[in-house]
Structures are given as structure tokens and as C-alpha cells.
SERO-4910 file (N, C-alpha, C, O; in steps of 0.05 Angstrom, whole numbers):
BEGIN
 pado doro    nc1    nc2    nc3   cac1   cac2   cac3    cc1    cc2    cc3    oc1    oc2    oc3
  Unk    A    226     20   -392    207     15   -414    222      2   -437    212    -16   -451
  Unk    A    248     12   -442    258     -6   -459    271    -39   -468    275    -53   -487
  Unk    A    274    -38   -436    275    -59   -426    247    -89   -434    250   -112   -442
  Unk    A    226    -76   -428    204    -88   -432    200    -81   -466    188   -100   -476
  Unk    A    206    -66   -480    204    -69   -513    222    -92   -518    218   -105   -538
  Unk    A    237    -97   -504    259   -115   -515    259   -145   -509    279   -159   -516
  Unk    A    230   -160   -492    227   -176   -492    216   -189   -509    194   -183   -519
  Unk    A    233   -212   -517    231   -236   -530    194   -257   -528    194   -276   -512
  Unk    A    175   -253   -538    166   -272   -530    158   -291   -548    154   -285   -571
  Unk    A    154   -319   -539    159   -340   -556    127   -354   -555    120   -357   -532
  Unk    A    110   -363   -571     91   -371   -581     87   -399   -568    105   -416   -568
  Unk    A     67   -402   -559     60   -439   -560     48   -446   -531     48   -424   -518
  Unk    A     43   -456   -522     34   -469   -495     53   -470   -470     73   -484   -471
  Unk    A     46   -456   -448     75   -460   -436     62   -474   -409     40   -486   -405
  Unk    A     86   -467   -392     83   -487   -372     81   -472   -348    102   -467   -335
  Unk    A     51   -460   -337     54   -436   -315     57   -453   -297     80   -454   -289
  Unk    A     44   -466   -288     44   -480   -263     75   -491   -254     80   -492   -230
  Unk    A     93   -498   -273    122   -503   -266    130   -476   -253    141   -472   -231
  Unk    A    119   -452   -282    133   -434   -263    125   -412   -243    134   -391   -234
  Unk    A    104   -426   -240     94   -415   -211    102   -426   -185    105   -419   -161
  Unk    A    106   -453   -204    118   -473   -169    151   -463   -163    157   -460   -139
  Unk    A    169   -459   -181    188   -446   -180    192   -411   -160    207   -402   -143
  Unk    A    168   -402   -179    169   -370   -154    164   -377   -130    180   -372   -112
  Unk    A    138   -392   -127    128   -407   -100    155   -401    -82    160   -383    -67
  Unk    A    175   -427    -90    197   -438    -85    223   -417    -71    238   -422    -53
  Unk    A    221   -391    -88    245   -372    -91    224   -350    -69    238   -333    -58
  Unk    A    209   -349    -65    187   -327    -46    185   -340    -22    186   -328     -1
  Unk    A    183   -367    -22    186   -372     16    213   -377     24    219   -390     44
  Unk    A    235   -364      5    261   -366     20    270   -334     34    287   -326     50
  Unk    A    247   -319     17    249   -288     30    228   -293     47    206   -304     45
  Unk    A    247   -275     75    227   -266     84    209   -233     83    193   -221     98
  Unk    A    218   -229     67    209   -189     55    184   -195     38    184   -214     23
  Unk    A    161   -177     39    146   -175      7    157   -176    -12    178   -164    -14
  Unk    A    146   -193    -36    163   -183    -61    139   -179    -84    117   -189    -81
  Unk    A    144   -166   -101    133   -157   -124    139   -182   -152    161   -188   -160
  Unk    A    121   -190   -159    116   -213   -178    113   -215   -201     94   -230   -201
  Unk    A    118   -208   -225    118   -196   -252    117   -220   -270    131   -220   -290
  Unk    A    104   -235   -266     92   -251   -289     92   -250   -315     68   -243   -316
  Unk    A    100   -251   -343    103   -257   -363     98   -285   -369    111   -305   -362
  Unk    A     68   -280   -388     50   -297   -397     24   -281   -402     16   -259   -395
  Unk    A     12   -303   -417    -14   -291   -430    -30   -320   -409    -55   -320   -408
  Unk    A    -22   -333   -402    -32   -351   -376    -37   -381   -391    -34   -402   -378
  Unk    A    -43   -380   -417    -50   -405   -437    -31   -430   -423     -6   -429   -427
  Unk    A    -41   -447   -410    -14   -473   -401    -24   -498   -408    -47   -505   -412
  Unk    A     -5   -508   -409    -27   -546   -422    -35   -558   -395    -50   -577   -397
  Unk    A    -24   -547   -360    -40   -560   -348    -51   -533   -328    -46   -509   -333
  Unk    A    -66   -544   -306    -79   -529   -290    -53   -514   -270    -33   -525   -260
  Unk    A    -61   -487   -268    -40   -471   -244    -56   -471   -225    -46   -484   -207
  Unk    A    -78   -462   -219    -96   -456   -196    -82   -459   -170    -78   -439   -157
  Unk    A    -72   -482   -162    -68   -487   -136    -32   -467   -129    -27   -454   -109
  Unk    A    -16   -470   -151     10   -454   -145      1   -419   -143      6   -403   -125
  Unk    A    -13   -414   -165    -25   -389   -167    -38   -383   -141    -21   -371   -128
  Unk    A    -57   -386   -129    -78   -385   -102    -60   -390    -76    -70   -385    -55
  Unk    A    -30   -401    -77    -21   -402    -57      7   -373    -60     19   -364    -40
  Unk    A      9   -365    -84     19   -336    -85      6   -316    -75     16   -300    -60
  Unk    A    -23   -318    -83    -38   -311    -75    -46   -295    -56    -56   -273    -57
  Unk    A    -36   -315    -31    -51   -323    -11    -35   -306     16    -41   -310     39
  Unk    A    -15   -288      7      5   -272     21     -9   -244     10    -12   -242    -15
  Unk    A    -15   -230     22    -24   -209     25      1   -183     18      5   -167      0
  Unk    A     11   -187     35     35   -174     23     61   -177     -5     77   -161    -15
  Unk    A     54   -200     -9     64   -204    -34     38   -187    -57     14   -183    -56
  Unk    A     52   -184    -71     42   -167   -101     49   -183   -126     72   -191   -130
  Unk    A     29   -188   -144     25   -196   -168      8   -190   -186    -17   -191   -186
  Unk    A     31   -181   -208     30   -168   -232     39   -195   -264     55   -213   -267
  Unk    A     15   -182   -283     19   -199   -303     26   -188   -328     12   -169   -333
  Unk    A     44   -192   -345     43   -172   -357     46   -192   -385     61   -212   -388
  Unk    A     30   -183   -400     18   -207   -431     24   -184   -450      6   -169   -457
  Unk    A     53   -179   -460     55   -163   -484     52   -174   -507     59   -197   -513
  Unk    A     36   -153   -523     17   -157   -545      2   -179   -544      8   -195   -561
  Unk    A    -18   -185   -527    -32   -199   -522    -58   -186   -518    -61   -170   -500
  Unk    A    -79   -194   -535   -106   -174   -522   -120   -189   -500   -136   -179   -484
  Unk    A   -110   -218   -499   -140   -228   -488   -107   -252   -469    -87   -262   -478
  Unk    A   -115   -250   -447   -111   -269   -433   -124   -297   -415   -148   -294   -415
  Unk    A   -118   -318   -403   -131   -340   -404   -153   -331   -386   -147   -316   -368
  Unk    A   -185   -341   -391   -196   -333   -367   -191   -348   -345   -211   -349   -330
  Unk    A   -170   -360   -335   -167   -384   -318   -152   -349   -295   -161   -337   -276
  Unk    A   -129   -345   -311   -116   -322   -303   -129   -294   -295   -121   -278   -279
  Unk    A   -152   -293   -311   -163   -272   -308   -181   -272   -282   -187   -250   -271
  Unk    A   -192   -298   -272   -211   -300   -256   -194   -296   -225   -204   -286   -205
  Unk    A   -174   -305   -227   -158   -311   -199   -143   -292   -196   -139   -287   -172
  Unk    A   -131   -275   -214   -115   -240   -207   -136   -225   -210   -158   -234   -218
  Unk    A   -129   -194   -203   -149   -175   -202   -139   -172   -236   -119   -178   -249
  Unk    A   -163   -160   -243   -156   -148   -273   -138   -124   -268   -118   -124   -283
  Unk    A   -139   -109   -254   -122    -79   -248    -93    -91   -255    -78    -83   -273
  Unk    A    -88   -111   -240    -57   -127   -247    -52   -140   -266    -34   -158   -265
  Unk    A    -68   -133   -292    -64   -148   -307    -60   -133   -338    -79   -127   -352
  Unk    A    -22   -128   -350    -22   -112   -364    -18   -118   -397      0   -135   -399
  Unk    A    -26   -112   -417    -30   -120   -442    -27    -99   -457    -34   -105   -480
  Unk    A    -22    -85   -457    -15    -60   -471      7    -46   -468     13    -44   -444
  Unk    A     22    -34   -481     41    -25   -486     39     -1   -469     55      6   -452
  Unk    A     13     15   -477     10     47   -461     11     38   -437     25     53   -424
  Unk    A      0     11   -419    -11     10   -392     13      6   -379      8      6   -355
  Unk    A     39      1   -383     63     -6   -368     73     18   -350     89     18   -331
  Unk    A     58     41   -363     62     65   -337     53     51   -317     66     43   -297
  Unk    A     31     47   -320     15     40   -296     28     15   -268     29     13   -244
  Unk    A     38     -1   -294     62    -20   -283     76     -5   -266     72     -1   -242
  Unk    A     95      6   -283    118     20   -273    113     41   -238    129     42   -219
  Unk    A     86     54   -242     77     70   -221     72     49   -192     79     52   -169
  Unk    A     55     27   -206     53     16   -186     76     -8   -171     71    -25   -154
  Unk    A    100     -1   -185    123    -14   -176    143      8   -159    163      2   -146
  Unk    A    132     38   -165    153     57   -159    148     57   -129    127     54   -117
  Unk    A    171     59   -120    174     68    -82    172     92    -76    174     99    -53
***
């Protein structure tokens, strides 16, 4: 938890779709499930849909978003993850945390 107080986050438009194509990239070199922890509030100057939906699209892979101090995230983001995975609050990182525990 303190770990996550201690992130840095930086204001402005970013670039999800780069860095989704990047996880994309680093996830078909495993072959194990992995757990996906997104940091962002989803806001990007272009469209993710297609990197996002092909994360997606592994069943066994898991993705989690986590938008500190953020109330409202993009509905682009909101429509394509489950809301359950999607954390904004400071109290809800238990929930994180639980659903990361083995």
C-alpha cells in the first residue's frame, strides 16, 4: 500500500495505446497468465480499443486499472474492462490487493 501512496502521477494526455502495444508485446513472450495493473485514468489523444480488446481477449490473463485520485475515468475504458477492475480510490486497493493475493 505504500508503495502505491508513493506513486508519482503526472497530468496531461497520455499515450495508452503505445502502452498497451508494449504490454501486448511483453505478455506474448510469456507463456504463464499474468496480472495487468494499468495506471491511467484511460484519457489518450488516440484510440486504444484494438491493443486493449486484444489483452483482452486471453482469458486467463487479468486486468486491473488502477486511476489514483481520479473519480471518473474514460468511458472508452470503462466500457471495455469490467468496472469491478477498475480502481479509484484509495480505500478500494484492498480490493486490489485481495484480488492479486495467491
Amino acid at each position: 500500500m505504500r508503495r502505491i501512496e508513493e506513486i508519482d502521477y503526472f497530468g496531461g494526455v497520455g499515450d495508452v495505446a503505445n502502452a498497451l502495444k508494449l504490454a501486448n508485446d511483453l505478455i506474448a513472450k510469456n507463456s504463464m497468465p499474468v496480472d495487468v495493473i494499468f495506471v491511467s485514468d484511460g484519457y489518450s489523444s488516440e484510440n486504444y480499443t484494438d491493443p486493449l480488446q486484444k489483452m483482452l481477449a486471453n482469458d486467463a490473463n487479468r486486468f486491473f486499472v488502477l486511476a489514483p485520485n481520479h473519480k471518473k475515468v474514460s468511458s472508452q475504458l470503462s466500457i471495455l474492462v469490467n468496472s469491478q477492475n477498475i480502481y479509484n480510490k484509495f480505500e478500494n486497493l484492498v480490493g486490489l490487493r485481495d484480488n492479486l493475493a495467491c
